[in-house]
C-alpha positions as CSV (number, residue, x, y, z in Angstrom):
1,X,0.0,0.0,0.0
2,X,3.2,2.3,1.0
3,X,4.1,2.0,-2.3
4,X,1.3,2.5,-4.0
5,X,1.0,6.1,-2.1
6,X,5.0,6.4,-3.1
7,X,4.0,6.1,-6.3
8,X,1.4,8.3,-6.6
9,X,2.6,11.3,-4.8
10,X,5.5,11.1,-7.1
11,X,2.6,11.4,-9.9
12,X,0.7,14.2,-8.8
13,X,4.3,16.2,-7.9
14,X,3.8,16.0,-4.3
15,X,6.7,17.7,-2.2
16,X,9.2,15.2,-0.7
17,X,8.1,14.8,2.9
18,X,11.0,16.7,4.7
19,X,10.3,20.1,2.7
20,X,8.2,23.1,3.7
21,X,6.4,25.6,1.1
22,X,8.5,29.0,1.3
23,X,6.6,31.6,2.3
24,X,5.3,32.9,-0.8
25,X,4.2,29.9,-1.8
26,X,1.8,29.4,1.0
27,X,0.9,33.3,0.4
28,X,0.2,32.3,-3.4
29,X,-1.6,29.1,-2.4
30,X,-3.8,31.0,-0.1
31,X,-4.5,33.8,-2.6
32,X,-5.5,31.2,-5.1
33,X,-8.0,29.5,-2.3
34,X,-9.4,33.0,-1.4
35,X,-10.3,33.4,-5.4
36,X,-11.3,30.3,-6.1
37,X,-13.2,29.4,-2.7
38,X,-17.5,29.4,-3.2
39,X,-18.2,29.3,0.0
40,X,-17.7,32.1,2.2
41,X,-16.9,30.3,5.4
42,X,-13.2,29.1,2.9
43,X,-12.4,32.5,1.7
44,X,-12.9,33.7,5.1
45,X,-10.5,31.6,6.8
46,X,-8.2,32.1,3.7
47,X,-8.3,36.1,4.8
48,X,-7.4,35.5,8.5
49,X,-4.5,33.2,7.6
50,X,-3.8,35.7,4.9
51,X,-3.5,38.6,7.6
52,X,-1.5,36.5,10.1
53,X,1.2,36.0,7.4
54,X,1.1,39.6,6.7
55,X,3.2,40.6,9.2
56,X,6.3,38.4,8.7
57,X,5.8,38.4,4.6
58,X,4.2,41.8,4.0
59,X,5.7,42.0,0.2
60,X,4.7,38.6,-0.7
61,X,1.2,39.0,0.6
62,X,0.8,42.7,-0.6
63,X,2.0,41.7,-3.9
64,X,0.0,38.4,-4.7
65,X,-3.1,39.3,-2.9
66,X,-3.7,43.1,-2.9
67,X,-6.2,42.6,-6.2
68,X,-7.8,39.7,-4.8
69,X,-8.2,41.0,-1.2
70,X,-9.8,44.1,-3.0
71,X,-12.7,42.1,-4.6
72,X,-13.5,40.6,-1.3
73,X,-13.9,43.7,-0.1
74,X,-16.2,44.7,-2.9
75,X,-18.4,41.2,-3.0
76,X,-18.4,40.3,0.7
77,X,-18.6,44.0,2.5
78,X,-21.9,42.6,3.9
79,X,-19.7,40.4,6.1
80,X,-18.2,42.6,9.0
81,X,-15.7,39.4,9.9
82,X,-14.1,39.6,6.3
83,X,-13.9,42.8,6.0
84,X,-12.1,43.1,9.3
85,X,-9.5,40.4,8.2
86,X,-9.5,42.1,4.3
């Protein structure tokens, strides 16, 4: 079964198991979920995670996510918890 896991990791480009995303690409990952994500509850939790990186990777986040994070803004200002993370 191991290697039947092995060997399909090594498929879909799964990262070798002692290696941690940099982070911009976790900043770019959670970009991507906050654009992609339907349901609010996802993008939400993509903004707070998005805000605690913030202060150690301020470029990386201000850089991938500023165009994003303004469209939350504009499509989920109903929601005072997003906006507060946004």
């Amino acid at each position: 079964m191991e290697y039947f896991r092995s060997g399909l990791k090594s498929v879909l480009g799964a990262p070798p198991p002692g290696t941690q995303p940099t982070g911009a690409e976790t900043v770019e990952r959670l970009v991507n979920r906050v654009s992609t994500s339907t349901l609010l509850e996802d993008r939400r939790d993509a903004c707070r995670a998005l805000k605690a990186l913030s202060k150690k990777y301020r470029l990386e986040v201000g850089a991938q996510g500023m165009d994003i994070l303004t469209q939350v803004l504009e499509l989920d200002r109903s929601d005072c918890e997003i906006v507060g993370y946004v």
